[in-house]
C-alpha positions as YAML, in Angstrom:
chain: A
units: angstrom
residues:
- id: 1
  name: UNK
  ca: [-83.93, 70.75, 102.23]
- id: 2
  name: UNK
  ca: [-85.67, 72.92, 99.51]
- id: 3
  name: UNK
  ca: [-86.66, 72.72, 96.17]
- id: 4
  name: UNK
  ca: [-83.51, 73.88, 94.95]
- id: 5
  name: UNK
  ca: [-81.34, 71.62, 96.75]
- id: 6
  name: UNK
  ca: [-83.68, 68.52, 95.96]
- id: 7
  name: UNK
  ca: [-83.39, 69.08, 92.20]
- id: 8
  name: UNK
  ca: [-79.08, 69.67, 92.56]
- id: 9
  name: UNK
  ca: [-79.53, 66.21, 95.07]
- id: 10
  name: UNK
  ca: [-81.34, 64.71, 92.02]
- id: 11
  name: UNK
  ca: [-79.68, 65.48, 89.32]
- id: 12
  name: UNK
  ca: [-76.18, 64.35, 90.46]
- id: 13
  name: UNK
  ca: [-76.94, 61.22, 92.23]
- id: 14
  name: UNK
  ca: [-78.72, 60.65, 88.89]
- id: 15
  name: UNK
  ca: [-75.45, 61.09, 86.84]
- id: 16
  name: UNK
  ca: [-73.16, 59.38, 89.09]
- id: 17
  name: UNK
  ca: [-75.49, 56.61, 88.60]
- id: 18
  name: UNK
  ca: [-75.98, 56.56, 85.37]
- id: 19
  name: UNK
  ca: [-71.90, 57.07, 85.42]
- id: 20
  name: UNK
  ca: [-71.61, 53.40, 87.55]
- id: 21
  name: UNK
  ca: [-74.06, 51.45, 85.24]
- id: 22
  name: UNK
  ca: [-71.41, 52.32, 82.20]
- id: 23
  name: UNK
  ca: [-67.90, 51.29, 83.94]
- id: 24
  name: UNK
  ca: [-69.52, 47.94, 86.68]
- id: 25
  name: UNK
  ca: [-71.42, 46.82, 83.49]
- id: 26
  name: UNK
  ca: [-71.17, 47.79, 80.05]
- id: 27
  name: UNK
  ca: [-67.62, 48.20, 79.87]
- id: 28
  name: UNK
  ca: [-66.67, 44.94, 81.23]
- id: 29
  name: UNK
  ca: [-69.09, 43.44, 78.76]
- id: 30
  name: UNK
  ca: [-68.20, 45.08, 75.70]
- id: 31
  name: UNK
  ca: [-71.19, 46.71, 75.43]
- id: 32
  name: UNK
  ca: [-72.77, 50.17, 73.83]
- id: 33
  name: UNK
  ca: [-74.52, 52.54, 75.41]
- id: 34
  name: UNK
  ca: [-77.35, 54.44, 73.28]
- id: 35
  name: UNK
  ca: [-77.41, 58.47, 72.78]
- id: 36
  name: UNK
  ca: [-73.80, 60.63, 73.06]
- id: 37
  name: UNK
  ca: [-72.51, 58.11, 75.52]
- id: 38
  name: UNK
  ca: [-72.61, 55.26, 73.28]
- id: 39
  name: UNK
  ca: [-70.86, 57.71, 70.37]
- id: 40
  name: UNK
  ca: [-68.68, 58.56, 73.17]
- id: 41
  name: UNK
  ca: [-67.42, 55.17, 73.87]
- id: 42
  name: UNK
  ca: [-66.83, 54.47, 69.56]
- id: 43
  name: UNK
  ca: [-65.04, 57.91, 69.38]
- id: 44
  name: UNK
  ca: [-62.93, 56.79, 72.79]
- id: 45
  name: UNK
  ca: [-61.79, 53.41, 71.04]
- id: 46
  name: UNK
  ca: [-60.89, 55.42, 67.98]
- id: 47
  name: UNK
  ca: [-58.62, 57.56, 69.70]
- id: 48
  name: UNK
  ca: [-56.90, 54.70, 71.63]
- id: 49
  name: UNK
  ca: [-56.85, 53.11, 68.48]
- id: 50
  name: UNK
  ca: [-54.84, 55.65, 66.29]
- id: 51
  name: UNK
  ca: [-52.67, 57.04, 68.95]
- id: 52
  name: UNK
  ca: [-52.25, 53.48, 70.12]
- id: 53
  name: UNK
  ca: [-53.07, 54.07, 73.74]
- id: 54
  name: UNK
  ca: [-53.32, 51.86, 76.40]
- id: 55
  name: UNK
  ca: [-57.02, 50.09, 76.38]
- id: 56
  name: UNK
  ca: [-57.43, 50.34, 79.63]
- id: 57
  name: UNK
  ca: [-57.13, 53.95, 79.65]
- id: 58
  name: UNK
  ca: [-61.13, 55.66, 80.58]
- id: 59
  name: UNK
  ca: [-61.36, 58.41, 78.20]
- id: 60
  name: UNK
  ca: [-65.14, 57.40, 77.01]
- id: 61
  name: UNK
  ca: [-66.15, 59.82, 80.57]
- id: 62
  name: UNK
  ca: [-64.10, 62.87, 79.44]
- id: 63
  name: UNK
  ca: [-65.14, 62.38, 75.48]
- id: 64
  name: UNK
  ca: [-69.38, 62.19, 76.95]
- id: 65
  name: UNK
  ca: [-68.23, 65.81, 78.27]
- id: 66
  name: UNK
  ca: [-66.41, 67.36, 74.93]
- id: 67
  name: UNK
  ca: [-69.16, 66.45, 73.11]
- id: 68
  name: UNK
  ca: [-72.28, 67.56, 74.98]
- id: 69
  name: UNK
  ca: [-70.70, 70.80, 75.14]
- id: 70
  name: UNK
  ca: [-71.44, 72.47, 71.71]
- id: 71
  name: UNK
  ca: [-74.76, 70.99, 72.53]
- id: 72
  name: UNK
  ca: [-75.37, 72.95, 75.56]
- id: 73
  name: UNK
  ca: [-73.88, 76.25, 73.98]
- id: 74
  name: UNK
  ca: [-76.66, 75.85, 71.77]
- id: 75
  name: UNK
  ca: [-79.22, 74.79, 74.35]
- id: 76
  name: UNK
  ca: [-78.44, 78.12, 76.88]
- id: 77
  name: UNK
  ca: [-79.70, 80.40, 74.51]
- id: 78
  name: UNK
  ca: [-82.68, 78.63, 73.15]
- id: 79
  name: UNK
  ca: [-83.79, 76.49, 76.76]
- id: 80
  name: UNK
  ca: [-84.59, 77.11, 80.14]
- id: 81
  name: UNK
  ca: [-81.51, 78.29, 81.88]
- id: 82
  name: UNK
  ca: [-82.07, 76.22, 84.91]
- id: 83
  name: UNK
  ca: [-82.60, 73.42, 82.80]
- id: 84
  name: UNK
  ca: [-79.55, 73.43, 81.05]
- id: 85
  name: UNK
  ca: [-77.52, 74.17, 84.12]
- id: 86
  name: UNK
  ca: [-78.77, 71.51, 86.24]
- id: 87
  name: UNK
  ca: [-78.72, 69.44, 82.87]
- id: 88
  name: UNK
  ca: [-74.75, 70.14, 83.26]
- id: 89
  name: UNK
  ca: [-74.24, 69.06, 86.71]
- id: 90
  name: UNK
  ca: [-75.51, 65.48, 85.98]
- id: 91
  name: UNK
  ca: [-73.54, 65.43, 82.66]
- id: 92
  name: UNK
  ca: [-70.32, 66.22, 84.98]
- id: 93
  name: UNK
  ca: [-71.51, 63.56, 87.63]
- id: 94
  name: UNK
  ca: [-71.33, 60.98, 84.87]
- id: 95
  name: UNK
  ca: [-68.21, 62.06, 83.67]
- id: 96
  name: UNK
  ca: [-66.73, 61.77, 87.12]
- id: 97
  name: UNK
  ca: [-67.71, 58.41, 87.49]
- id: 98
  name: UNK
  ca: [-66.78, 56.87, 84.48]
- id: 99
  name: UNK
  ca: [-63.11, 58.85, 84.69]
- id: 100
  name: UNK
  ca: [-62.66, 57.80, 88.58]
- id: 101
  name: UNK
  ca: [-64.42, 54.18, 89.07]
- id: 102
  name: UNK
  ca: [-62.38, 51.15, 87.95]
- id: 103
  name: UNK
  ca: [-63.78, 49.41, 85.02]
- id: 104
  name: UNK
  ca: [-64.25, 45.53, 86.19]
- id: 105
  name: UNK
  ca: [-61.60, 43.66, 84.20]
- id: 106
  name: UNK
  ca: [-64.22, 40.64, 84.69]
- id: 107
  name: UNK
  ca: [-67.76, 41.25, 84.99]
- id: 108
  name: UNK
  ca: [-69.66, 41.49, 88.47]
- id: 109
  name: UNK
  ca: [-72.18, 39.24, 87.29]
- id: 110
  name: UNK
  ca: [-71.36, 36.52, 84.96]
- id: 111
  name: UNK
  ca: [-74.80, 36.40, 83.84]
- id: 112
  name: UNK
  ca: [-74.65, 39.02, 80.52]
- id: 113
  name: UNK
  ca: [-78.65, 38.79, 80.11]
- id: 114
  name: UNK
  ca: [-79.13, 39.60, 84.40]
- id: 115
  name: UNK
  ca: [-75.87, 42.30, 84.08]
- id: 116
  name: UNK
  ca: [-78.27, 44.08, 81.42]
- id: 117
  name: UNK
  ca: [-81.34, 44.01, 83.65]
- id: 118
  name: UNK
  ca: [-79.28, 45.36, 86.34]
- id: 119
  name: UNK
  ca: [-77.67, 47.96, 84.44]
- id: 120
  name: UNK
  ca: [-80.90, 49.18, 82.41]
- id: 121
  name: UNK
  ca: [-82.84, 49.53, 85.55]
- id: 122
  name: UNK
  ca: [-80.08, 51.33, 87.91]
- id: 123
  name: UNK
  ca: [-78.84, 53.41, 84.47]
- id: 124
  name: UNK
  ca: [-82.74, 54.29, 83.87]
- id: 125
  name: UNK
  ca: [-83.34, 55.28, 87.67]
- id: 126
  name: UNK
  ca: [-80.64, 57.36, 87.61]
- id: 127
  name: UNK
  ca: [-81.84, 59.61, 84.37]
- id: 128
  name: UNK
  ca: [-85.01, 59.58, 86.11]
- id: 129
  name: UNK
  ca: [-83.86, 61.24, 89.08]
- id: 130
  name: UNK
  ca: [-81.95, 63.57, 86.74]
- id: 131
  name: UNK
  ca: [-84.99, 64.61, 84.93]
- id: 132
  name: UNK
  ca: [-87.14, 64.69, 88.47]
- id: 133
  name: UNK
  ca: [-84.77, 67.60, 89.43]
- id: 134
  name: UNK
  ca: [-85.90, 69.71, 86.69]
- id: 135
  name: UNK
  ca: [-82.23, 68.63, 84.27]
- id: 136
  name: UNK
  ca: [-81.75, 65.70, 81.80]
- id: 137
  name: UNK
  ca: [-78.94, 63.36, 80.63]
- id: 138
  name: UNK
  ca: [-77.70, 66.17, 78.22]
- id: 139
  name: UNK
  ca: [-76.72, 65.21, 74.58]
- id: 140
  name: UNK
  ca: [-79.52, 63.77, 72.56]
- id: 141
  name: UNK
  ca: [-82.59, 64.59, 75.95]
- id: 142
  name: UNK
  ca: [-81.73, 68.20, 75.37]
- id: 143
  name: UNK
  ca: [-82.25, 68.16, 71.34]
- id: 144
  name: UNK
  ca: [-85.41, 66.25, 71.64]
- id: 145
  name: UNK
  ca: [-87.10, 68.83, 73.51]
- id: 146
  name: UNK
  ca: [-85.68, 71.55, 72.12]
- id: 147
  name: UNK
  ca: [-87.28, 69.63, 68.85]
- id: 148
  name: UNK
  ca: [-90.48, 69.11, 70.52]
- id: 149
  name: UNK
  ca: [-90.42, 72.64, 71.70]
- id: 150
  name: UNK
  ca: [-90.43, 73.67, 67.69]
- id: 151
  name: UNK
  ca: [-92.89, 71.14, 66.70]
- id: 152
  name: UNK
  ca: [-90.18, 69.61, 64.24]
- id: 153
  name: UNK
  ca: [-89.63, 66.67, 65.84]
- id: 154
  name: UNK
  ca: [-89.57, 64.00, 69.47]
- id: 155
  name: UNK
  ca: [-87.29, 62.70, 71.55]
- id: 156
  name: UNK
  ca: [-88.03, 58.88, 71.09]
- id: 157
  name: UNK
  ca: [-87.80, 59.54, 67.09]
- id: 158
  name: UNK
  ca: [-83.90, 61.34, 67.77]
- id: 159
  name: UNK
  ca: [-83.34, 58.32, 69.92]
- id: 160
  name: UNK
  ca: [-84.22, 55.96, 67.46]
- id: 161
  name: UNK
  ca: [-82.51, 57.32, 64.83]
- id: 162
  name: UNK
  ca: [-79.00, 57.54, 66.32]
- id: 163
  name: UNK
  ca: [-79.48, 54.63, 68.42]
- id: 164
  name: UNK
  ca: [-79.97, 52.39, 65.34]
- id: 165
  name: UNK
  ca: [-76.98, 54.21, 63.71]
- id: 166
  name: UNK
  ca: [-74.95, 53.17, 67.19]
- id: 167
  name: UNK
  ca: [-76.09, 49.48, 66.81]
- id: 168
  name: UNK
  ca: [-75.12, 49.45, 63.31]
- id: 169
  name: UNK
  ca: [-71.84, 50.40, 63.35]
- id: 170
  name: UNK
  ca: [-71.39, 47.78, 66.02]
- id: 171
  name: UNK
  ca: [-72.98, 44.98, 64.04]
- id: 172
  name: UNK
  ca: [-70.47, 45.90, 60.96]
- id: 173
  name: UNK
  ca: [-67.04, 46.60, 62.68]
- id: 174
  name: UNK
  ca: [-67.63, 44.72, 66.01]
- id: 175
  name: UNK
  ca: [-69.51, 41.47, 66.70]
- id: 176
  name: UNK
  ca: [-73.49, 40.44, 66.39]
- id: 177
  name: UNK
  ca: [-73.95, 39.85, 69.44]
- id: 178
  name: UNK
  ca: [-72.47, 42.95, 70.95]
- id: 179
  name: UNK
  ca: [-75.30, 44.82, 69.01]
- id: 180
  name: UNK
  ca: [-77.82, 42.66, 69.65]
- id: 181
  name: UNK
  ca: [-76.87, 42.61, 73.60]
- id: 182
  name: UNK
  ca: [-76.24, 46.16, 73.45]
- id: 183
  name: UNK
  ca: [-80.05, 46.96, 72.18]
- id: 184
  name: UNK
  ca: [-81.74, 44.88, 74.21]
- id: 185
  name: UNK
  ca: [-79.79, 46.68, 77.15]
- id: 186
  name: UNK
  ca: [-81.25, 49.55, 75.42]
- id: 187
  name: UNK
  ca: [-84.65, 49.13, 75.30]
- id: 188
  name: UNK
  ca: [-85.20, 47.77, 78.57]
- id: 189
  name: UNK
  ca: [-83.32, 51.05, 79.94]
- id: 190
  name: UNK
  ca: [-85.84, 53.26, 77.57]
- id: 191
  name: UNK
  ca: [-88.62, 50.59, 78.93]
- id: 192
  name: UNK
  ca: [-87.31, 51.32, 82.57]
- id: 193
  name: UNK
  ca: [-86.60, 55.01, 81.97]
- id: 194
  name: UNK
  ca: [-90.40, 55.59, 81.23]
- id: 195
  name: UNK
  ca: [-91.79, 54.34, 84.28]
- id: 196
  name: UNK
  ca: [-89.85, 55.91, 86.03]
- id: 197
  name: UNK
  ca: [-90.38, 59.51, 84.51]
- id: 198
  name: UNK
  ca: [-93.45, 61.20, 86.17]
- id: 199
  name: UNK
  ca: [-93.41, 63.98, 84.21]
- id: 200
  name: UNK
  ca: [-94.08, 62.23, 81.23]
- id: 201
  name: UNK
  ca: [-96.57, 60.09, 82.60]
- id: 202
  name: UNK
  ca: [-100.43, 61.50, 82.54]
- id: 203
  name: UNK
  ca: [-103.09, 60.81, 84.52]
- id: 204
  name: UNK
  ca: [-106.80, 61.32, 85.05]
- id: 205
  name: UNK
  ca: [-108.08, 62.53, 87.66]
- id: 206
  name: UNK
  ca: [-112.17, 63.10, 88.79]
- id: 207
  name: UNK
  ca: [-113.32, 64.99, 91.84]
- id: 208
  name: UNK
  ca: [-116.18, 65.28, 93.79]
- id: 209
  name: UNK
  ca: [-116.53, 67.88, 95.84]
- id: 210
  name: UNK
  ca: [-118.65, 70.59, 97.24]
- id: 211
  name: UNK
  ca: [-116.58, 73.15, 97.28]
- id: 212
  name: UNK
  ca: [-117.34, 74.92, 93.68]
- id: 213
  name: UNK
  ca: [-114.31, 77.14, 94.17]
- id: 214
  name: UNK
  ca: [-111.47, 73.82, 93.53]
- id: 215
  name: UNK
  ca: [-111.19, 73.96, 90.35]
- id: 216
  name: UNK
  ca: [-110.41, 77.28, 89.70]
- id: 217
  name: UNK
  ca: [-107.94, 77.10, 92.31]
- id: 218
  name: UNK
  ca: [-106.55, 73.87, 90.35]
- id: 219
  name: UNK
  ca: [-106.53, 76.24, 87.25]
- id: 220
  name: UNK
  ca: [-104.59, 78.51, 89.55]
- id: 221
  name: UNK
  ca: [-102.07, 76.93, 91.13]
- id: 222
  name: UNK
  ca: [-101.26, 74.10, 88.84]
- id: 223
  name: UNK
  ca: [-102.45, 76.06, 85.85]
- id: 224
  name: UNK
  ca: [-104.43, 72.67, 84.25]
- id: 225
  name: UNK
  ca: [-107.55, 72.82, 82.96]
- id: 226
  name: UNK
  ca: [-110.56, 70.90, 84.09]
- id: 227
  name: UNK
  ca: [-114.26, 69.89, 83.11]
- id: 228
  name: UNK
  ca: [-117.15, 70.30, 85.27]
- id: 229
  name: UNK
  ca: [-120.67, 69.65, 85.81]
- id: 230
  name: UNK
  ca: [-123.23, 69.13, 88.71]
- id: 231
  name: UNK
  ca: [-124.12, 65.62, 90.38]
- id: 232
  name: UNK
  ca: [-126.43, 64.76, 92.45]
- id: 233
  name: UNK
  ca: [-125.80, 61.77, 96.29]
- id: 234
  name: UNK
  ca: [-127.77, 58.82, 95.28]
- id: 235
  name: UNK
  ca: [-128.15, 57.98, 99.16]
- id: 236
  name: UNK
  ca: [-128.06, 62.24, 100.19]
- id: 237
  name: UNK
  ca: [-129.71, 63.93, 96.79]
- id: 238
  name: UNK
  ca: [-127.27, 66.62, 97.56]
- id: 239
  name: UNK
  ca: [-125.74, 68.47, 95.06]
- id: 240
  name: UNK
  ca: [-122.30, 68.12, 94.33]
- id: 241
  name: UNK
  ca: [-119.30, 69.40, 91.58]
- id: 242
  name: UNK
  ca: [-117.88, 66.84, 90.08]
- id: 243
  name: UNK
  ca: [-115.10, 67.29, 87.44]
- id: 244
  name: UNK
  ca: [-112.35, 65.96, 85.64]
- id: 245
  name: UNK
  ca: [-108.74, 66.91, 85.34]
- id: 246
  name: UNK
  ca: [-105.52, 65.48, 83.70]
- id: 247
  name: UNK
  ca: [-101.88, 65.74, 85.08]
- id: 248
  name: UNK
  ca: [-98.74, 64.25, 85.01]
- id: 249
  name: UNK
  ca: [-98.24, 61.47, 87.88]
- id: 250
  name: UNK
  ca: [-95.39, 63.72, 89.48]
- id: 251
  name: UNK
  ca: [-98.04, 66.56, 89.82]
- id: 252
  name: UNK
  ca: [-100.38, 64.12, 91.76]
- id: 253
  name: UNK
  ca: [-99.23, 64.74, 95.08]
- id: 254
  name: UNK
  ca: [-99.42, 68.23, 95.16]
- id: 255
  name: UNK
  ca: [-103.00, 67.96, 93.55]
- id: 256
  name: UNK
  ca: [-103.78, 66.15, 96.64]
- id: 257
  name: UNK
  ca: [-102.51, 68.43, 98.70]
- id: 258
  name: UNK
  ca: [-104.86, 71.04, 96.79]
- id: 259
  name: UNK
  ca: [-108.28, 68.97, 96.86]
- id: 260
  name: UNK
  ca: [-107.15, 67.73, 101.11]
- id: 261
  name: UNK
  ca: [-106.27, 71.76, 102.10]
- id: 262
  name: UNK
  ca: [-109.84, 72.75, 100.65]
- id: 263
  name: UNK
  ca: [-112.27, 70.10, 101.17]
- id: 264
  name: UNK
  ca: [-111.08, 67.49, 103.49]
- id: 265
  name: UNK
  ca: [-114.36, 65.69, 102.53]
- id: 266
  name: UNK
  ca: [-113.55, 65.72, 98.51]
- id: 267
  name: UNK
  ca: [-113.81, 62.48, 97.07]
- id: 268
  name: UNK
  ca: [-111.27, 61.42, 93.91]
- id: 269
  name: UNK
  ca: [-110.62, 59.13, 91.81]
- id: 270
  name: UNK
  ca: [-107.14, 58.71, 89.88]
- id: 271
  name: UNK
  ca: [-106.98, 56.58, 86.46]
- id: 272
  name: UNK
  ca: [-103.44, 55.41, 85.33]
- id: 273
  name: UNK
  ca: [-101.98, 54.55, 82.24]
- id: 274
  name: UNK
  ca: [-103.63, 56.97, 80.20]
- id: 275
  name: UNK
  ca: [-102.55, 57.88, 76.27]
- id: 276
  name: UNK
  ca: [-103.41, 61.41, 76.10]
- id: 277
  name: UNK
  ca: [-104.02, 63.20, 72.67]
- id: 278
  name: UNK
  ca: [-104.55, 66.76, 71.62]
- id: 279
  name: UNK
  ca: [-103.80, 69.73, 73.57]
- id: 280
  name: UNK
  ca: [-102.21, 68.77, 76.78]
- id: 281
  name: UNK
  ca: [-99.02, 70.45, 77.82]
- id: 282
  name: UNK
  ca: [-95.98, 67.84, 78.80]
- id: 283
  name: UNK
  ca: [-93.49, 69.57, 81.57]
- id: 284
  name: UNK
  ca: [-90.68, 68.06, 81.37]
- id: 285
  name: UNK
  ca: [-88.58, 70.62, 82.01]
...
């Protein structure tokens, strides 16, 4: 399978289960999803509400759709292409599978704290996946970077912003505990989204090698930047390059691949959980 086909693989099995997490678990508890699908499900119950519709009609899939689209008119002209197509495809996924699957009229599990856990961590896998094939979860994922992108702003500040809008209106007009449920669902999916997202996780990474030529060829073919400087065997004496890069942990393995092809001998170390300041250049899209 290619590239191409890996990222439209991603990206869909990443909305359809994203899709799931909303109608098995959410829905049967009563809970809100952050971002446009949480606004989504508010605007669907106002609808059913004045047109007195039947409750158990799924509209909240078809209303994620409506309003994402203005957002990716916007987004073609100013974004990557790809990135707002294949952004598409996993916003249509989702709204397949919350239009199509049965919502539970009693929860799977009767546990609401373990139905969370199991719903932030299948929900956040499943964005993951969408943004490992090069697309995102649409609505507020595509703002943020377009945000970022101008320097005016982040995705976890949108987030936060119209999340805590979302939990507000469901502490006033619902119940307490449906907004205090409904935010700690939403953190640990954020907490479970992050570790999952290699793109926006750096790393460091020092060589050792004796092939002088590796970094540039790093410079080339990954286009990151390195440090360098000469060290010496303390057993040997030889002389060797040693220098230090930083990536993003889903750019590891093909750094590998890099350092192995050139000098099988190269000797590296990789240092996790990094905070990285300044000038380095996040690819998430």
């Amino acid at each position: 399978m290619n590239k191409k086909m890996k990222n439209y693989a991603y990206v869909i099995v990443g909305g359809l289960l994203f899709g799931l997490t909303i109608n098995l678990f959410l829905m049967p508890l009563g809970l809100y999803n952050g971002g446009f699908t949480g606004i989504a499900q508010i605007l669907s119950n106002w609808v059913i509400s004045i047109f007195k519709l039947d409750p158990q009609i799924k509209i909240s899939g078809i209303m994620t759709f409506l309003i994402n689209l203005p957002v990716f008119i916007f987004a073609f002209k100013r974004l990557s292409k790809n990135f707002v197509i294949l952004s598409l495809l996993t916003i249509i996924a989702q709204t397949l599978a919350m239009s199509l699957v049965p919502i539970p009229t009693t929860p799977y599990i009767q546990d609401i704290f373990v139905s969370i856990l199991v719903a932030a961590f299948i929900g956040g896998y499943g964005v993951a996946l969408a943004f490992k094939g090069k697309g995102s979860a649409g609505g507020l994922d595509i703002i943020g970077i377009y945000q970022s992108q101008q320097n005016k702003g982040s995705v976890g500040k949108i987030y936060l912003v119209v999340n805590s809008l979302i939990y507000l209106y469901c502490f006033i007009f619902y119940d307490f505990q449906i907004a205090v449920y409904s935010l700690i669902y939403s953190t640990i999916f954020a907490f479970t989204l992050d570790k999952f997202h290699h793109s926006n996780i750096e790393v460091s990474v020092m060589v050792f090698t004796k092939n002088t030529n590796l970094k540039s060829i790093i410079n080339t073919e990954l286009v990151r930047g390195a440090t360098h400087w000469q060290g010496y065997g303390s057993y040997t004496g030889d002389p060797q390059e040693i220098f230090v890069t930083v990536v993003s942990q889903e750019e590891v393995p093909a750094l590998k691949a890099i350092i192995k092809s050139h000098d099988p001998q190269a000797f590296f170390i990789i240092t996790e959980n990094l905070k990285v300041v300044g000038g380095f250049e996040k690819r998430l899209i």
